[in-house]
C-alpha positions in Angstrom: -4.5 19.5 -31.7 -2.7 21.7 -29.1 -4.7 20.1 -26.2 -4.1 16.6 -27.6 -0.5 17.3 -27.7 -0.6 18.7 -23.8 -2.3 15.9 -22.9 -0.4 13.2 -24.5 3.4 15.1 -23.0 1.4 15.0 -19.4 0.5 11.4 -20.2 4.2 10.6 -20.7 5.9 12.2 -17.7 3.2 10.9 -15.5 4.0 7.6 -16.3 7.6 8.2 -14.8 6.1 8.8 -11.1 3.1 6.8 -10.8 4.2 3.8 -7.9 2.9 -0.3 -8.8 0.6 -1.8 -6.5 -0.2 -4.9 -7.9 -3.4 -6.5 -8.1 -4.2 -8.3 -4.5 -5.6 -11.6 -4.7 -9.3 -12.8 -3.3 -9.4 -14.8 -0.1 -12.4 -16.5 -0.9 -10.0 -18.9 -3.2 -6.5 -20.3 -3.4 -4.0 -18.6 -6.1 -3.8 -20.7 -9.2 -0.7 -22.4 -9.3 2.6 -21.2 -11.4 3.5 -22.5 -14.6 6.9 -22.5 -13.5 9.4 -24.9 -14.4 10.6 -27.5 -11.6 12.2 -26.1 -8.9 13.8 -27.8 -5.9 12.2 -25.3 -3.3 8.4 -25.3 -2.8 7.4 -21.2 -4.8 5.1 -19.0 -2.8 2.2 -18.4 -5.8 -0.1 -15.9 -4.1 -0.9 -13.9 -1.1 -4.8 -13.5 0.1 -6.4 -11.9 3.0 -9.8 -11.9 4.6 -11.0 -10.3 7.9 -12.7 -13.3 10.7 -14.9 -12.4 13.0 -15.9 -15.7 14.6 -18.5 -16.4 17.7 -16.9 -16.6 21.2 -13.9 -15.6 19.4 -11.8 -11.9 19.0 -12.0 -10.8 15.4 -8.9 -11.5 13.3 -7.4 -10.9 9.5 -5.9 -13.6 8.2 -3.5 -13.5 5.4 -2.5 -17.0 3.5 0.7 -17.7 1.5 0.1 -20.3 -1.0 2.9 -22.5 -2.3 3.3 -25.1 -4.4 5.8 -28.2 -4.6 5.5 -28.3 -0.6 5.8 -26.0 2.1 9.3 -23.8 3.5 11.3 -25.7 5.6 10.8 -22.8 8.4 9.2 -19.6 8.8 9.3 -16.8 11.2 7.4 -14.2 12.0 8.4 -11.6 14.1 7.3 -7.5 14.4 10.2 -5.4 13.4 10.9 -1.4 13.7 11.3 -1.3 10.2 11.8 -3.4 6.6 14.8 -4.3 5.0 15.6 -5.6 1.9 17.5 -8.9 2.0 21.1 -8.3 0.2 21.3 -4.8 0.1 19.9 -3.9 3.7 18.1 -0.8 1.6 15.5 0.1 4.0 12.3 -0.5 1.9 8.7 1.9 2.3 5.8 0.2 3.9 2.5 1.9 5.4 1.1 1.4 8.6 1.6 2.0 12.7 3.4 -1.8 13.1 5.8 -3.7 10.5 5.1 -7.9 10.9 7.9 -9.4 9.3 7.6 -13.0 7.6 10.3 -14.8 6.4 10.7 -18.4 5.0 13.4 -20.6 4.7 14.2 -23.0 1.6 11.3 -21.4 -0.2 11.2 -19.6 -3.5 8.7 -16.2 -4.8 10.0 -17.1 -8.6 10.2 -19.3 -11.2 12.1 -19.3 -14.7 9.7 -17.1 -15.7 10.5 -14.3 -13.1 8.5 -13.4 -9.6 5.1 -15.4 -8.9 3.8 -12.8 -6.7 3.5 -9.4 -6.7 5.8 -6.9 -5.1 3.1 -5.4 -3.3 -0.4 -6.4 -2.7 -3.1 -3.9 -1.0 -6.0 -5.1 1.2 -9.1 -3.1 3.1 -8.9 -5.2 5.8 -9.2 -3.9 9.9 -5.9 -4.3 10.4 -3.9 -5.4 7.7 -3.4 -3.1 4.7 -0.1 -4.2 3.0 1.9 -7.1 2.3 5.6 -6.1 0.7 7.9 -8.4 -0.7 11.7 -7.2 1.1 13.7 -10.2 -0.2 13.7 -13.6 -3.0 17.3 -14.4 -2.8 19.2 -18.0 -2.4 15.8 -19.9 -1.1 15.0 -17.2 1.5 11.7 -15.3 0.6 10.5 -12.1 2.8 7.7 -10.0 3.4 6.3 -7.5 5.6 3.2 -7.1 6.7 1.9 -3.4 7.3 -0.5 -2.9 10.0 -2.8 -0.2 11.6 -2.2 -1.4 14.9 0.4 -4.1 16.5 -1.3 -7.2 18.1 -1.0 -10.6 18.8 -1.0 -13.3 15.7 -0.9 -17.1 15.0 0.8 -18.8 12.7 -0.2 -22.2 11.2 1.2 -24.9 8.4 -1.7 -26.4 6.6 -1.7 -28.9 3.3 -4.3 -29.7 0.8 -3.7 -26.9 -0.7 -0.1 -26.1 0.9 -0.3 -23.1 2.6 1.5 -20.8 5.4 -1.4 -18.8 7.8 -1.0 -15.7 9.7 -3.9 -14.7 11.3 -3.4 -11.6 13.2 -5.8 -9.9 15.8 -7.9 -7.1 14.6 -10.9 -6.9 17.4 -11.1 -3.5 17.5 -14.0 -0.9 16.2 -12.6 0.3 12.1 -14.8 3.5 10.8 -14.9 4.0 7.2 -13.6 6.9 5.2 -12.5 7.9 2.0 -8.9 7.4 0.2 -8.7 9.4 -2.7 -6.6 8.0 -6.0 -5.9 9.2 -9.2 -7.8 7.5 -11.9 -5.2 6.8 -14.7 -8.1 5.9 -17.3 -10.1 9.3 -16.4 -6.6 11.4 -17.1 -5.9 9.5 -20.5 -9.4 10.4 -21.7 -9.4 13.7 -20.3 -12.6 13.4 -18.3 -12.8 14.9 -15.3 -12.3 14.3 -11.8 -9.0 12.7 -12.2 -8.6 11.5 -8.9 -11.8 9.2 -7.5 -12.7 8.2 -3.7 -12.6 4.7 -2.2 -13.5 3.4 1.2 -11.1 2.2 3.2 -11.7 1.3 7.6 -9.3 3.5 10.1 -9.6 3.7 14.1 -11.4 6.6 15.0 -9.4 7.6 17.0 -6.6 8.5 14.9 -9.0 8.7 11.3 -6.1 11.4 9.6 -3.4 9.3 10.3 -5.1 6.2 9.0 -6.1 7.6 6.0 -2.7 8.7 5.1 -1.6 4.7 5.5 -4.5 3.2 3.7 -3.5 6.0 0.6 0.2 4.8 0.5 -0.9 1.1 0.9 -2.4 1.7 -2.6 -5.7 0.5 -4.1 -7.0 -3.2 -4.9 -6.8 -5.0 -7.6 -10.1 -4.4 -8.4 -9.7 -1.0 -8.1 -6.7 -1.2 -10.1 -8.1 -2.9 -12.6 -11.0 0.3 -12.8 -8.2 2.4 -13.5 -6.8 3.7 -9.9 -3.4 4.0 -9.3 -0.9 5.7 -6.3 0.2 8.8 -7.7 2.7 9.0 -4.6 5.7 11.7 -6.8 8.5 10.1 -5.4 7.2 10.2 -1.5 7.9 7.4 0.4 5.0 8.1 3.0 3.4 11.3 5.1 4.0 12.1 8.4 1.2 13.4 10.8 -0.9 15.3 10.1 -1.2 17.6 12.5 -4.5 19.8 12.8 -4.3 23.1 14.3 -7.3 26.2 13.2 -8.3 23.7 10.5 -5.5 23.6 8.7 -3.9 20.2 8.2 -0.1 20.2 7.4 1.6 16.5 6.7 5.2 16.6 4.9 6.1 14.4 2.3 8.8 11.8 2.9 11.3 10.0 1.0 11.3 12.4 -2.4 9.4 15.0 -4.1 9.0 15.2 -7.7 5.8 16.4 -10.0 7.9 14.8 -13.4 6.3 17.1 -15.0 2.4 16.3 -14.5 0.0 18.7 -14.2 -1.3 15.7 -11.5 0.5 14.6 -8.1 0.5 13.4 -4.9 -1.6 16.5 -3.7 -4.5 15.9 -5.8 -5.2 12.6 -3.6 -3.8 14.2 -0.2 -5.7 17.4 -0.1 -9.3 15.9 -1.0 -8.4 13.1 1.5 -7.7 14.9 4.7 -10.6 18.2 3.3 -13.2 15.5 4.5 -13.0 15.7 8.2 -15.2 18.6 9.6 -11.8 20.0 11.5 -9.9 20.1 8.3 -10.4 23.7 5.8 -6.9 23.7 4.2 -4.4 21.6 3.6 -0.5 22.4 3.4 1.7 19.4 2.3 5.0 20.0 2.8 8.2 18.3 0.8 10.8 16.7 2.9 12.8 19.6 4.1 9.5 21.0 5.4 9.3 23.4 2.6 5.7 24.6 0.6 4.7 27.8 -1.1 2.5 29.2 1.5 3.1 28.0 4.8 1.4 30.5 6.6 -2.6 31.4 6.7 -5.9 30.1 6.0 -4.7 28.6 2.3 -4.2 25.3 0.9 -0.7 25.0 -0.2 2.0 22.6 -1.9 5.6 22.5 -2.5 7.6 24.2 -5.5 8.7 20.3 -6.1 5.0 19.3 -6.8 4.5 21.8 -9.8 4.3 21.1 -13.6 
């Protein structure tokens, strides 16, 4: 009964800290359409992405906004140093080595029944990883795009079904490695591991860095729907890492906070970055730089990330 009780209290703060990552929708097929209400702008109803790699042609992802009730009355596209959210020009948290931003004009990401898309969606794709809603306010929807690497992109109106197309370049060599995630299901049943691998494609030649972005950019809906979540303890990213005697030390950004749990951020950090050959140890640091031991061949975390 003691256990149970344990278990249950760890449940409960968990819950506090774990980060949403919405299901992401397949390319292969258009979003079903809202049951919304009428609504004088055309409503963005899904977001899907699949990686191209036609003949005679560089490689490309391409990520497709579905609307219905017609298409925005403009959009723009445009790489940004960083996201903001429309209205309160809060700088919002998104993954990746560029930032595409893609706004649209007299168009809509809700009905009377609330949003009709997800806040953030996750994709394994070469070069696109994220897509994060910064803004749904007086008929201006925006998103930005998180990428592993800035390059050129397209953008194209199409009808039957009404859709807005970004295909961005991504012809360049991906290797896969694993992102580690904590399995919510696994936790609640108190079967271990807790936290479970998933392949995800990085550059090789920056494979620590991209594995840090592909963790924060969350699992799939797929995987999501096997139980995975972002454990992520109030950071808003990771920084580095750097590698120096094989020991790995990336610091936390944003906040820090266990919330109690027995499981954090550093059970899918450490695993993550322990499976390149030049990585021992891991020391994750909290935002001020601080953890327990900073100094040696030891894996370390910060007194924020304990129970």
């Amino acid at each position: 009964m003691k256990n149970t009780a344990l278990l249950a209290a760890a449940t409960l703060a968990l819950s506090s800290v774990l980060t949403a990552a919405p299901a992401a929708q397949s390319a292969a097929q258009p979003a079903a359409q809202s049951a919304a209400q009428p609504n004088p702008n055309p409503v963005l109803v899904g977001i899907r992405a699949a990686h191209h790699d036609p003949a005679g042609r560089p490689a490309f992802d391409r990520v497709v906004f579905d609307f219905t009730g017609g298409l925005p009355g403009n959009v723009r596209v445009h790489y940004a140093r960083e996201l903001i959210q429309d209205g309160s020009g809060r700088r919002l948290w998104i993954p990746g080595r560029a930032i595409l931003g893609v706004r649209f004009f007299r168009a809509d990401a809700h009905d009377t029944s609330g949003p009709t898309v997800a806040g953030r969606t996750a994709f394994a794709l070469p070069n696109v990883m994220t897509a994060v809603r910064a803004g749904d306010f007086e008929a201006v929807t925006t998103f930005g795009l998180g990428l592993a690497k800035r390059t050129p992109f397209h953008v194209t109106r199409r009808h039957h079904p009404d859709r807005i197309v970004v295909d961005v370049r991504a012809a360049f060599r991906t290797v896969p490695r694993r992102v580690f995630f904590f399995d919510h299901d696994a936790f609640v049943a108190n079967q271990e591991p807790f936290f479970r691998s998933v392949t995800r494609p990085v550059i090789p030649t920056s494979p620590a860095r991209g594995v840090l972005d592909r963790l924060f950019a969350g699992p799939l809906g797929s995987e999501r729907a096997a139980g995975l979540r972002l454990l992520r303890s109030r950071a808003t990213g990771l920084t580095g890492p750097s590698i120096r005697d094989r020991v790995a030390r990336t610091r936390m950004t944003g906040g820090c906070n266990s919330g109690g749990s027995t499981v954090t951020l550093a059970g899918e950090v450490l695993p993550t970055l322990r499976q390149f050959p030049t990585v021992r140890w891991v020391k994750l640091l909290d935002p001020q730089g601080h953890t327990e031991r900073p100094r040696g061949h030891s894996d370390s975390i910060p007194a924020c990330l304990e129970p």
